[in-house]
PASEBA-1860 file (N, C-alpha, C; in nm, 3 decimals):
! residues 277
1> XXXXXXXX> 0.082/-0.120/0.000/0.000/0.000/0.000/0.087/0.127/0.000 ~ 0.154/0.113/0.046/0.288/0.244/0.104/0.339/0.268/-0.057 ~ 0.417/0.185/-0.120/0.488/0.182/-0.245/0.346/0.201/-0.323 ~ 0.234/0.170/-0.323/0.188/0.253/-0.429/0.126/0.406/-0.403 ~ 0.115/0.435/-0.237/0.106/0.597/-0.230/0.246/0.656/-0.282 ~ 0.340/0.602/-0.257/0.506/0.681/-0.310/0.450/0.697/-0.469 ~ 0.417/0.588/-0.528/0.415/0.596/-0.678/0.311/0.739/-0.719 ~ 0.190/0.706/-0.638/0.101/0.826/-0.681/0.160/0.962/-0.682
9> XXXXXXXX> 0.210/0.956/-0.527/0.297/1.152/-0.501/0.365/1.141/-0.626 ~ 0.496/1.042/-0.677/0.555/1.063/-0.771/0.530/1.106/-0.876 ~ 0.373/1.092/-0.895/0.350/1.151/-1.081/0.232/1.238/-1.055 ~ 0.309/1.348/-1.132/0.259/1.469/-1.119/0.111/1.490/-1.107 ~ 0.064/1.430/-1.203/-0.105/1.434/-1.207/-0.194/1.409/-1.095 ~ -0.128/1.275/-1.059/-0.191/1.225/-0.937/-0.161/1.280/-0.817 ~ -0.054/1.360/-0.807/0.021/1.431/-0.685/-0.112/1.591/-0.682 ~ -0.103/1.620/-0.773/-0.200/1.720/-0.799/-0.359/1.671/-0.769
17> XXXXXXXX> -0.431/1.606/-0.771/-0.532/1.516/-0.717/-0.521/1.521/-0.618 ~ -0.453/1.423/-0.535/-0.421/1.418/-0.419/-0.434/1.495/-0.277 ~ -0.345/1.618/-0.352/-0.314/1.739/-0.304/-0.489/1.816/-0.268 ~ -0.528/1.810/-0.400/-0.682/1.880/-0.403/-0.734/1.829/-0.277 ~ -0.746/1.707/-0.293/-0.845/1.610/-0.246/-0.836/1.626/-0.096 ~ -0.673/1.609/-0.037/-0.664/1.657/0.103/-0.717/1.788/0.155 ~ -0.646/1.865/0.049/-0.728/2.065/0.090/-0.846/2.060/0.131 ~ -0.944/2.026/0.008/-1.047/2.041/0.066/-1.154/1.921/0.162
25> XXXXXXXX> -1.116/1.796/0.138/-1.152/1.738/0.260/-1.105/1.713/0.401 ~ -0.988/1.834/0.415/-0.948/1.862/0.549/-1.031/1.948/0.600 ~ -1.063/2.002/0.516/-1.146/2.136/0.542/-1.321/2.152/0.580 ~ -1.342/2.047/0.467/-1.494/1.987/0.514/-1.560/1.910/0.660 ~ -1.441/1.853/0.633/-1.369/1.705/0.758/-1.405/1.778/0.901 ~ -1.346/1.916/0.888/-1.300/1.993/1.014/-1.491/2.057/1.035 ~ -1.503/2.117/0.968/-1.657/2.144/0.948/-1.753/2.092/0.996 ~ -1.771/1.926/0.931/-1.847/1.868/0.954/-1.878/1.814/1.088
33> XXXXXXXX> -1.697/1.837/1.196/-1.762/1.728/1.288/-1.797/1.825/1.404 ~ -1.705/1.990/1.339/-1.762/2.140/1.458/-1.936/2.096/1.460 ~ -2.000/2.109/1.301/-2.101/2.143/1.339/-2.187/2.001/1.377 ~ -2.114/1.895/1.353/-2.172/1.730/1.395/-2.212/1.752/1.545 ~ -2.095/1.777/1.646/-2.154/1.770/1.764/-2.265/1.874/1.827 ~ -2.268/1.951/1.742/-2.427/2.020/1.799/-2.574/1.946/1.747 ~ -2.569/1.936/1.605/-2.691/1.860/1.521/-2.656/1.728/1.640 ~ -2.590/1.644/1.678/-2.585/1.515/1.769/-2.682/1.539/1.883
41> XXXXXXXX> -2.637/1.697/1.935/-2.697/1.682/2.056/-2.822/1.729/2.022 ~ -2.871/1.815/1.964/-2.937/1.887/1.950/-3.114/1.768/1.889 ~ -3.045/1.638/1.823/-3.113/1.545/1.747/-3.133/1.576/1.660 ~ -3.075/1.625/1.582/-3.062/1.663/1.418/-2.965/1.601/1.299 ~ -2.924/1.483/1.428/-2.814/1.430/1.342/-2.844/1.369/1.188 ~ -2.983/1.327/1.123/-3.004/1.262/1.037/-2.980/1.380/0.910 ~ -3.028/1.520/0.993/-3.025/1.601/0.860/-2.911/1.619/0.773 ~ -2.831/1.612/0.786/-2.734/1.581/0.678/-2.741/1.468/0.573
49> XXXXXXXX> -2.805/1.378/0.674/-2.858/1.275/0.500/-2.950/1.289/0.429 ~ -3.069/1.423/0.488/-3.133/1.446/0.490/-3.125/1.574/0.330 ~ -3.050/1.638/0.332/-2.985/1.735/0.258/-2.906/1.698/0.158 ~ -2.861/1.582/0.231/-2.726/1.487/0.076/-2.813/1.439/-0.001 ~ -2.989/1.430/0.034/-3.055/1.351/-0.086/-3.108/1.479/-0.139 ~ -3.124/1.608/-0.045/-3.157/1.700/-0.160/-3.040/1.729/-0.261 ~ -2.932/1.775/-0.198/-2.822/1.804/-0.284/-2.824/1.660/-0.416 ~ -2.834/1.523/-0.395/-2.818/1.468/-0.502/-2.924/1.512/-0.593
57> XXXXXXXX> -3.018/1.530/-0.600/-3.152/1.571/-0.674/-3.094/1.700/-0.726 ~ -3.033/1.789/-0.702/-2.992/1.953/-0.740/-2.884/1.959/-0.859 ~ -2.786/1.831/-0.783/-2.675/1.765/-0.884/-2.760/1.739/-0.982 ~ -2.825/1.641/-1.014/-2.871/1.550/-1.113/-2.958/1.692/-1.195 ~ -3.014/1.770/-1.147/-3.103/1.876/-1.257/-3.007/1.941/-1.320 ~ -2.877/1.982/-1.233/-2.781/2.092/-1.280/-2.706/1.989/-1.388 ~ -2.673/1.837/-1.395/-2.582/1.785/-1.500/-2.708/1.772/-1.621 ~ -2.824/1.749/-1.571/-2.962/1.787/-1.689/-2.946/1.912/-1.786
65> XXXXXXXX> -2.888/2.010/-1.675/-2.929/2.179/-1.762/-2.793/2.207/-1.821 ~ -2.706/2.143/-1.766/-2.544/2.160/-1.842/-2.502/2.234/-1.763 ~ -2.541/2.269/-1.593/-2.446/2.375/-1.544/-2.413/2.340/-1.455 ~ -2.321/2.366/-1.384/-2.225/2.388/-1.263/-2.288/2.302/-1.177 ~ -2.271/2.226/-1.099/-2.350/2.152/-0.990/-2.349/2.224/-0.855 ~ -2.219/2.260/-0.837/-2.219/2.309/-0.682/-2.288/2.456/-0.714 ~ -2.291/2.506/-0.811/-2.357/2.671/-0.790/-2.530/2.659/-0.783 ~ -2.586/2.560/-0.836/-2.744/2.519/-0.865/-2.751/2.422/-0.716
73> XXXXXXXX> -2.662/2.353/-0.619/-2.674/2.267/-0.520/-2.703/2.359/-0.461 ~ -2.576/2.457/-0.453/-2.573/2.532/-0.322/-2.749/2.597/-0.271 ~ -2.771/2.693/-0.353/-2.865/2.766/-0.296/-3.032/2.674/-0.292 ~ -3.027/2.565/-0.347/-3.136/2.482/-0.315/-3.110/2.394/-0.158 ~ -3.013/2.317/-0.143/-2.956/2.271/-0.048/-3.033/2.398/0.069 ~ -2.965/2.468/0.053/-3.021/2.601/0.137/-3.121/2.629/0.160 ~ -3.209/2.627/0.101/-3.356/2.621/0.134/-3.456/2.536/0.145 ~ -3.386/2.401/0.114/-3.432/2.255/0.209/-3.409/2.298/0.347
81> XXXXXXXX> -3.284/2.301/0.354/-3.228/2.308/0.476/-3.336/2.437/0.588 ~ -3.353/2.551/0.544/-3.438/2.652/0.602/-3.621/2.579/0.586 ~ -3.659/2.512/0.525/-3.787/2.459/0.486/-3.797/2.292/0.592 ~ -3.713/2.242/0.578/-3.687/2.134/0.703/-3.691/2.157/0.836 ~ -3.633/2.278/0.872/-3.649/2.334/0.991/-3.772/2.397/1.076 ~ -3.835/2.447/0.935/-3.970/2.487/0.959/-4.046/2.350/0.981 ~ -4.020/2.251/0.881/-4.121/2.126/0.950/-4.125/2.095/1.070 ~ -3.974/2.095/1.097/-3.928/2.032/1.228/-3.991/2.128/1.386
89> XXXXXXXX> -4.036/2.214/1.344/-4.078/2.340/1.445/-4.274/2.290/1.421 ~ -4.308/2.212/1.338/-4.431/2.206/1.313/-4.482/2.126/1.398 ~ -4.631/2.161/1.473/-4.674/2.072/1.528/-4.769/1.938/1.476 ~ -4.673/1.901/1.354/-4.777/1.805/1.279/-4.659/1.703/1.243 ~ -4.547/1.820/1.151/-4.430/1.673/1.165/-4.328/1.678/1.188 ~ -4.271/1.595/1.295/-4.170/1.610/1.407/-4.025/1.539/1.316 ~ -3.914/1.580/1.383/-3.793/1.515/1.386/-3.776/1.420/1.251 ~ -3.771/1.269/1.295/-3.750/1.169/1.175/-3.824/1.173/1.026
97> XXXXXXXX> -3.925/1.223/1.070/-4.005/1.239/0.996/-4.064/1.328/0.899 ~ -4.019/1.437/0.942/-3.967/1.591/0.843/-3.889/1.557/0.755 ~ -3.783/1.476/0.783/-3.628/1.446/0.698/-3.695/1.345/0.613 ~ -3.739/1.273/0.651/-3.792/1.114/0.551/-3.897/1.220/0.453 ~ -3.975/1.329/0.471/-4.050/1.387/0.382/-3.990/1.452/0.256 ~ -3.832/1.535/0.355/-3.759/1.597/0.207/-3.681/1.499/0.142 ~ -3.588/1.413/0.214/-3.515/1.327/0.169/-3.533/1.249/0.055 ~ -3.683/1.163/0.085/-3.750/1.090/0.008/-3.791/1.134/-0.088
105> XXXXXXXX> -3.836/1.245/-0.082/-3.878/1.329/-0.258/-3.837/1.381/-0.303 ~ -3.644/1.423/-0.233/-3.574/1.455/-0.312/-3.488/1.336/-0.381 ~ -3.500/1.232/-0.356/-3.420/1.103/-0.420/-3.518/1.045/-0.514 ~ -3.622/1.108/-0.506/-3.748/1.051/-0.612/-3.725/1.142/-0.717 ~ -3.752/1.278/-0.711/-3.661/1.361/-0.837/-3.551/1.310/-0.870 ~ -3.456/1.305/-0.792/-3.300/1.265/-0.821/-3.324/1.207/-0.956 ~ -3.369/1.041/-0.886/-3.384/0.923/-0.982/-3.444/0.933/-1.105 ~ -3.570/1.001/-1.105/-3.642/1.035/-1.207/-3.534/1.147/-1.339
113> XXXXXXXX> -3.454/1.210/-1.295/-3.433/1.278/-1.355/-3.248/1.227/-1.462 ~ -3.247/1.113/-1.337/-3.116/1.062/-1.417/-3.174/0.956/-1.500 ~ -3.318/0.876/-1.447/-3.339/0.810/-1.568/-3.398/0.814/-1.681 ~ -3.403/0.994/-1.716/-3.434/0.990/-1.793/-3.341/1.130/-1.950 ~ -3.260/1.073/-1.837/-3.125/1.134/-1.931/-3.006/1.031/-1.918 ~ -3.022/0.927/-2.017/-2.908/0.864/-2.034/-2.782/0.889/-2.031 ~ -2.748/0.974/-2.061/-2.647/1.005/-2.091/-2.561/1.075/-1.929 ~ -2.663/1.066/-1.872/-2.621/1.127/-1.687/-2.574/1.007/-1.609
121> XXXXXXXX> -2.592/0.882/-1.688/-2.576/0.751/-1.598/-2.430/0.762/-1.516 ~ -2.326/0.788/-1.577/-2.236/0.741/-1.501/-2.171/0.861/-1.411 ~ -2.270/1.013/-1.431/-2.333/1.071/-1.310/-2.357/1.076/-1.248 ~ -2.448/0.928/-1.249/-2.519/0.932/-1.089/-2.411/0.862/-1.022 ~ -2.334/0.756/-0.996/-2.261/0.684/-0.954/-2.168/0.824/-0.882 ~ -2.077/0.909/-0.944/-2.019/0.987/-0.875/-2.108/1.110/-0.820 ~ -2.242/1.107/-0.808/-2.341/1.191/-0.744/-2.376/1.108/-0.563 ~ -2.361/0.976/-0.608/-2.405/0.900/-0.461/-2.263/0.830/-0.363
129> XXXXXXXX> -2.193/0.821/-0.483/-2.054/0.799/-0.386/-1.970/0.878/-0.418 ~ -1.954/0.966/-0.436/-1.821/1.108/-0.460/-1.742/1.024/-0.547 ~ -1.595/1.133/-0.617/-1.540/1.091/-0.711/-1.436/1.185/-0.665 ~ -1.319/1.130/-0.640/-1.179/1.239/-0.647/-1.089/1.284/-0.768 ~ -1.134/1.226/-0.836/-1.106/1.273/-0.969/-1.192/1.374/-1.067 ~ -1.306/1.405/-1.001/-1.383/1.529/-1.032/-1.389/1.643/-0.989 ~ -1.292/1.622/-0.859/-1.252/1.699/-0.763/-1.182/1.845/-0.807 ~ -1.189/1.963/-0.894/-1.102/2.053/-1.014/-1.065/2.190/-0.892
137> XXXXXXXX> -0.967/2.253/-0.952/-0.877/2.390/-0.846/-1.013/2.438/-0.780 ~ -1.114/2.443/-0.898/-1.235/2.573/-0.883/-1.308/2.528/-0.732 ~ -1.321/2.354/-0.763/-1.365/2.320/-0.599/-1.317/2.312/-0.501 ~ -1.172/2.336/-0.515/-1.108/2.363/-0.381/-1.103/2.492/-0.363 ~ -1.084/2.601/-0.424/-1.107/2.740/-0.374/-1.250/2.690/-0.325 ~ -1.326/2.685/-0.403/-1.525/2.716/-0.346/-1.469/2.702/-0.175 ~ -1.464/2.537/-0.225/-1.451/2.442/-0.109/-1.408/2.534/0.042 ~ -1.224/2.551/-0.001/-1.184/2.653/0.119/-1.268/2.751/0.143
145> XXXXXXXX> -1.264/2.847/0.056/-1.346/2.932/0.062/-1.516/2.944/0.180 ~ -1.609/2.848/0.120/-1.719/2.811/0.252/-1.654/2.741/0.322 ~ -1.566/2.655/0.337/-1.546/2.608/0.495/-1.478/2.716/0.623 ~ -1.413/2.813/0.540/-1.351/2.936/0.606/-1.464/2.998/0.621 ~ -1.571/3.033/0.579/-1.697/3.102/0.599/-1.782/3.009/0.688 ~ -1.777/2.906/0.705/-1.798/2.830/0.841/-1.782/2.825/0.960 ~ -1.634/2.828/0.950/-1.562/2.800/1.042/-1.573/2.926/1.154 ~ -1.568/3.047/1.055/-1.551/3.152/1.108/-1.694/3.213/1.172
153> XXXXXXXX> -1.830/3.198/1.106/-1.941/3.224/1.161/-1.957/3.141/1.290 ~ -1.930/3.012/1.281/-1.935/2.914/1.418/-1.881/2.960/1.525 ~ -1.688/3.010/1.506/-1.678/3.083/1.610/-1.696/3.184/1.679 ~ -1.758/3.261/1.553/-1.783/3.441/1.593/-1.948/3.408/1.681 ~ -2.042/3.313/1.677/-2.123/3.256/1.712/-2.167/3.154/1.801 ~ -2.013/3.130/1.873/-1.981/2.982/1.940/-2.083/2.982/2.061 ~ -2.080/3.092/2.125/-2.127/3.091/2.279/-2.299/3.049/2.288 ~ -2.351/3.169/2.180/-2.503/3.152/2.112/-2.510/3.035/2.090
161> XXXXXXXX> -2.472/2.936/1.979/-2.487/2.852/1.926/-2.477/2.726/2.055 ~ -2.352/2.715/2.142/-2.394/2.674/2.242/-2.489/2.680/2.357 ~ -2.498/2.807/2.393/-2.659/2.792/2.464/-2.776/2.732/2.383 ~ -2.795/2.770/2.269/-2.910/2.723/2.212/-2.921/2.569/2.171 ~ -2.808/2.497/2.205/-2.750/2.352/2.156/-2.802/2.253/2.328 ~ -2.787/2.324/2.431/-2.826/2.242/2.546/-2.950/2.302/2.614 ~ -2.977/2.415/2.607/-3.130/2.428/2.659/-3.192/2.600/2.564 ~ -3.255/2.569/2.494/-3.364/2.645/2.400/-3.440/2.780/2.474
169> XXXXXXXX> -3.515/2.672/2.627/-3.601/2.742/2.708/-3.541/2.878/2.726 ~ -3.392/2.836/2.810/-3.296/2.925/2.908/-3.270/3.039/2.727 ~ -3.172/2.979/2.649/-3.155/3.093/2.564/-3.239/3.184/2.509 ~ -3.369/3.172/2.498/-3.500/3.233/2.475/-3.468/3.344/2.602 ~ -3.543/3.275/2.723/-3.517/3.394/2.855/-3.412/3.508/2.852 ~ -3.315/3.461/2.815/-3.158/3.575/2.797/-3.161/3.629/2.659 ~ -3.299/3.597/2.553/-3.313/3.688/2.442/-3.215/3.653/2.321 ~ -3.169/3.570/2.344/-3.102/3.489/2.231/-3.230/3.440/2.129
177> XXXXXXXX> -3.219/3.478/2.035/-3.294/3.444/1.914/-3.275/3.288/1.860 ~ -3.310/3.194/1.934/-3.312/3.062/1.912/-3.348/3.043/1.757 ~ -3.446/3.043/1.685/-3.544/3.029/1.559/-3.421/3.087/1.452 ~ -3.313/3.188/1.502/-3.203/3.216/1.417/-3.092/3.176/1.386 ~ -3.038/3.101/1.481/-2.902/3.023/1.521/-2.941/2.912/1.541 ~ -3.060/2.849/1.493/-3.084/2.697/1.436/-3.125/2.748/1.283 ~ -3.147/2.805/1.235/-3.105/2.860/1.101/-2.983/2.856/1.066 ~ -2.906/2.933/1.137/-2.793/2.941/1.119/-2.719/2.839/1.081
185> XXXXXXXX> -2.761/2.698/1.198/-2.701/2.605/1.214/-2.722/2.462/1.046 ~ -2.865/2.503/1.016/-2.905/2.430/0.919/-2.865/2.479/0.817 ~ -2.841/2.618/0.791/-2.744/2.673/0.654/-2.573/2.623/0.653 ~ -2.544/2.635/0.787/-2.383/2.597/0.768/-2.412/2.466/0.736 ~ -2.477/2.402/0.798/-2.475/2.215/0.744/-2.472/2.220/0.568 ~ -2.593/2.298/0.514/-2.588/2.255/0.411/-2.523/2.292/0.327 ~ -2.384/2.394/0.333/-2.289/2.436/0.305/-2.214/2.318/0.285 ~ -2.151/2.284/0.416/-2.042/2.198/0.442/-2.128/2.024/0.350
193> XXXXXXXX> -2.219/2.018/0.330/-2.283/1.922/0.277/-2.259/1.917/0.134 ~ -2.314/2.039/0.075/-2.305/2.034/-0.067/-2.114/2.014/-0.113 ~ -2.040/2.104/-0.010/-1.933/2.129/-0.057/-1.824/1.943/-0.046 ~ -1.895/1.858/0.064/-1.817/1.771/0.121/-1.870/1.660/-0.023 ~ -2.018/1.663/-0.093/-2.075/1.576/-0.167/-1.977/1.500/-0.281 ~ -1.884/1.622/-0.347/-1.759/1.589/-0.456/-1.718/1.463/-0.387 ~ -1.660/1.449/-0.270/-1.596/1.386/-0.203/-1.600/1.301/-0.135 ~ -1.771/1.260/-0.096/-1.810/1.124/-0.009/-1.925/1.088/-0.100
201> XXXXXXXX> -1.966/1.186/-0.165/-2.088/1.132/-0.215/-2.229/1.142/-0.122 ~ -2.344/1.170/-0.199/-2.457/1.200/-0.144/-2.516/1.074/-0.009 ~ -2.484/0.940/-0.019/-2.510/0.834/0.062/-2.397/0.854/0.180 ~ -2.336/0.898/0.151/-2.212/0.880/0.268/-2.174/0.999/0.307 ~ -2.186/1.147/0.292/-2.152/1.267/0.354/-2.178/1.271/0.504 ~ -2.327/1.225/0.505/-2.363/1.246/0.683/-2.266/1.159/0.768 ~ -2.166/1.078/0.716/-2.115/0.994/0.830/-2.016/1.067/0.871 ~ -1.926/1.192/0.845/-1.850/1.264/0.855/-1.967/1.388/0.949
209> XXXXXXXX> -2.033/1.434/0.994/-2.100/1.425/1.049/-2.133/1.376/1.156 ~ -2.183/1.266/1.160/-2.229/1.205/1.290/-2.113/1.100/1.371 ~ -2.027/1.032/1.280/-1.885/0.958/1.363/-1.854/1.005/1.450 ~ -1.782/1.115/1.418/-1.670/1.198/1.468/-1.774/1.265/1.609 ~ -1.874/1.332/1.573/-1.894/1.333/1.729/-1.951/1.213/1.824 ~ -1.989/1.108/1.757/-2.078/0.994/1.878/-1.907/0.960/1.951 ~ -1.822/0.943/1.855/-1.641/0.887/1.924/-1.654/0.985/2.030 ~ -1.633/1.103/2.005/-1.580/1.174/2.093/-1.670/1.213/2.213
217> XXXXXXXX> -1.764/1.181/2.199/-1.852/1.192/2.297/-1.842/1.060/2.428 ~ -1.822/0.968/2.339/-1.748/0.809/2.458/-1.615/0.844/2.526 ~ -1.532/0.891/2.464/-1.392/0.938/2.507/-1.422/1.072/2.602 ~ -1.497/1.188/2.628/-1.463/1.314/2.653/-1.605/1.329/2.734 ~ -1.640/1.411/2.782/-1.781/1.494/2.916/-1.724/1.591/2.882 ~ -1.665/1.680/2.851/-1.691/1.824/2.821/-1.684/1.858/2.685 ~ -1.816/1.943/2.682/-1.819/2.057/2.544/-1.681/2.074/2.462 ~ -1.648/2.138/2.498/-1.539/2.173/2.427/-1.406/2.066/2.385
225> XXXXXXXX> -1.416/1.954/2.523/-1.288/1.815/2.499/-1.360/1.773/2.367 ~ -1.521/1.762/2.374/-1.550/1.680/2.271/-1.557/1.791/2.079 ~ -1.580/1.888/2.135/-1.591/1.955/2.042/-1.437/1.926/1.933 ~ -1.336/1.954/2.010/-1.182/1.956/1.942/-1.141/1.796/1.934 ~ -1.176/1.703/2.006/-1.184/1.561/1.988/-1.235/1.528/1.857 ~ -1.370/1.588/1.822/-1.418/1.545/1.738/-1.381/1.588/1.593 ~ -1.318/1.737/1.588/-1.262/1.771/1.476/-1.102/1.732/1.436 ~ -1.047/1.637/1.528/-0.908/1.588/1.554/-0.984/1.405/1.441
233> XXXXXXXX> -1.048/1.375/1.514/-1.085/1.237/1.474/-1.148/1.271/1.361 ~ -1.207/1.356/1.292/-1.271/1.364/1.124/-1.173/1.366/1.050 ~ -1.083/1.477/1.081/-0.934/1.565/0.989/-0.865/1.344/0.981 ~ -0.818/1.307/1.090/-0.726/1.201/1.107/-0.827/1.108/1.005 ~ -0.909/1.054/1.067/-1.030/0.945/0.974/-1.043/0.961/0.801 ~ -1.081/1.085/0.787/-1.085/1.132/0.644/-0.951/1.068/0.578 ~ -0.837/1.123/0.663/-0.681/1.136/0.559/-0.664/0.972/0.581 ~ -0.684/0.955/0.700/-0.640/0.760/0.671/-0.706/0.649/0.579
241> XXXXXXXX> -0.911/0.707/0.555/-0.950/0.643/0.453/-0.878/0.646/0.334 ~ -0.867/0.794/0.291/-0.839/0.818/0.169/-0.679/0.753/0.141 ~ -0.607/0.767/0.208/-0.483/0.679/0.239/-0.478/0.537/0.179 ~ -0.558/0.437/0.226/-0.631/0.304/0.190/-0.656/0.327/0.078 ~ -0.715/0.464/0.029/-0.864/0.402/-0.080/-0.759/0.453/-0.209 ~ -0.607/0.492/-0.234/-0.519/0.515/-0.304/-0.455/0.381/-0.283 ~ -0.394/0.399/-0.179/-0.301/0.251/-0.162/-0.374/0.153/-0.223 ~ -0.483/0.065/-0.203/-0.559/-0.027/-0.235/-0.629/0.006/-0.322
249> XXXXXXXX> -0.670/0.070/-0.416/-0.749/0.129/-0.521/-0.887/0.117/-0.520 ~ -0.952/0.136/-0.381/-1.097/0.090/-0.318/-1.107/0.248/-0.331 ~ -1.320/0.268/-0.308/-1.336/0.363/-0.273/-1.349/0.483/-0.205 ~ -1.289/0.592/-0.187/-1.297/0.685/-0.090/-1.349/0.678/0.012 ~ -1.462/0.757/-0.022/-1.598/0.743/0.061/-1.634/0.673/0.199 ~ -1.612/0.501/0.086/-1.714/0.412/0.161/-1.541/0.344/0.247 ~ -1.427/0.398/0.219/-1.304/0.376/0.295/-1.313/0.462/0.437 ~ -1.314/0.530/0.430/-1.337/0.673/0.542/-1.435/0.670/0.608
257> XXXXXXXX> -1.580/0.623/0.556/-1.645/0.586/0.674/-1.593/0.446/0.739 ~ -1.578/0.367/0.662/-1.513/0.224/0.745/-1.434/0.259/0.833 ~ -1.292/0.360/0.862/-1.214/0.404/0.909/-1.282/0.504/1.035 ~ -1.411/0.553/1.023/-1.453/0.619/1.099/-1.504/0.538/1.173 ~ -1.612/0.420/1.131/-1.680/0.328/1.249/-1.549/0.273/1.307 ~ -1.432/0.256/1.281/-1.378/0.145/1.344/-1.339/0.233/1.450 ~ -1.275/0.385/1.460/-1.307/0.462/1.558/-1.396/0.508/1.679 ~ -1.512/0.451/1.642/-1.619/0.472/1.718/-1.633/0.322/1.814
265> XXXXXXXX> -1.608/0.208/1.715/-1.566/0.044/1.819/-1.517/0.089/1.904 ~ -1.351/0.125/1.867/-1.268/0.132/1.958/-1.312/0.224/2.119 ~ -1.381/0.369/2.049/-1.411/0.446/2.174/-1.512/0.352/2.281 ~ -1.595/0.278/2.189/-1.714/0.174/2.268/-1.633/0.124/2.386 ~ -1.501/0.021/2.298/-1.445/-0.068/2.402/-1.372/0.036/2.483 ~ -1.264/0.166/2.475/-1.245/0.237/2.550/-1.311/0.232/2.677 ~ -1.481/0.293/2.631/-1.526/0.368/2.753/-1.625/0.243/2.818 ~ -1.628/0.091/2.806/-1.675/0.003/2.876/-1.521/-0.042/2.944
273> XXXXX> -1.398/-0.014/2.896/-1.305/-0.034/2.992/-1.323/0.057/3.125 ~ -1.319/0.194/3.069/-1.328/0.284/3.214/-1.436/0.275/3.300 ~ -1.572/0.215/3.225/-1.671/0.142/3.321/-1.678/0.045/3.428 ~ -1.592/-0.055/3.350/-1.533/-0.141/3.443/-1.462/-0.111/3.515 ~ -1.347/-0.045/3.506/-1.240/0.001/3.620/-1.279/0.058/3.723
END
């Protein structure tokens, strides 16, 4: 495995790939698991798969119309994401079941729309499991680009976003605009969603997402241990799948989540050791 990552760095093309591929899924990586452990606690963890089936449906119209995918994802993604939230606030349909409403009819467009453009077939395949070789400069600027616009609203927002992440009631009382900074929170997701999709693919984005904080949550009791735990174990998980999925010529994606559950075993057996002790 080693001698064929040496071979890849060695030739230029693939060194250039590579290179992409780390930039911006360090960057997503880091994203996904800041804003993972709030959607975890918060029980929002599904929405990210929730959004990867809108984003695949947005993909599939934009390779229909001949344009750009991430510029036609982005701002739909976005307003699933703001329209989900509103369900989820509805007293008719709650939690699991908001998400199974967009999800599901956005993978029903999806489908409908790749089967009926032949010529999108081998589209969809890098629409549901990412492709690093589609990966071009333009998506790693985007890429950096919103994850730095992430990163940076989260922290300029950290304290808010944490009150409103463990009790709603209390941040309401102190005039914190709850209904805004779970907005907030569902726009950065679907940022870091559309932008991570190149790269895990619409079936597998949310696991970058939800891994990285359930680990760190077995390992760590405080906010913040788990918060930086968890963006330590996405950044590491991500680079070691992708590691494998070069060395062994397997897929990305579905490498990196394997690499992520086996992280989450380990924390299991970890924290039934310290149980026992």
């Amino acid at each position: 495995m080693f001698e064929t990552l040496t071979e890849l760095f060695a030739m230029e093309y693939t060194r250039g790939i590579l290179l992409r591929l780390f930039a911006v899924g360090g960057a997503v990586s880091l994203c996904a698991a800041l804003l993972g452990v709030n959607l975890v606690l918060k029980r929002y963890s599904m929405i990210g798969d929730g959004l990867s089936h809108v984003g695949f449906a947005a993909m599939a119209i934009a390779y229909a119309l001949g344009a750009e995918p991430i510029y036609v994802s982005l701002p739909i993604v976005a307003l699933a994401a703001f329209f989900l939230l509103r369900l989820q606030e509805s007293s008719h349909i709650k939690g699991d079941a908001a998400i199974a409403v967009i999800s599901t009819g956005a993978l029903a467009i999806g489908t409908i729309v790749i089967a009926n453009s032949p010529s999108l077939s081998g589209e969809l395949e890098n629409s549901l499991f990412g492709n690093i070789y589609s990966v071009t400069n333009t998506d790693v600027y985007l890429g950096l680009a919103l994850s730095l616009m992430v990163l940076v609203l989260y922290l300029v927002f950290y304290k808010r976003i944490f009150s409103v992440t463990f009790d709603e009631s209390f941040a309401r009382a102190t005039g914190i605009k709850v209904g805004l900074y779970n907005t907030l929170l569902a726009l950065l997701t679907s940022v870091t969603v559309v932008v991570g999709m190149r790269l895990m693919g619409a079936l597998l984005i949310s696991a970058l997402i939800i891994f990285p904080s359930l680990t760190a949550m077995r390992l760590f009791k405080s906010f913040k241990g788990v918060v930086i735990a968890s963006a330590v174990l996405s950044i590491v998980g991500f680079s070691l799948g992708n590691m494998f999925a070069a060395g062994l010529d397997l897929q990305p994606g579905a490498c990196t989540v394997i690499v992520n559950l086996a992280f989450y075993l380990v924390s299991c057996g970890v924290s039934f050791i310290k149980k026992r002790g």
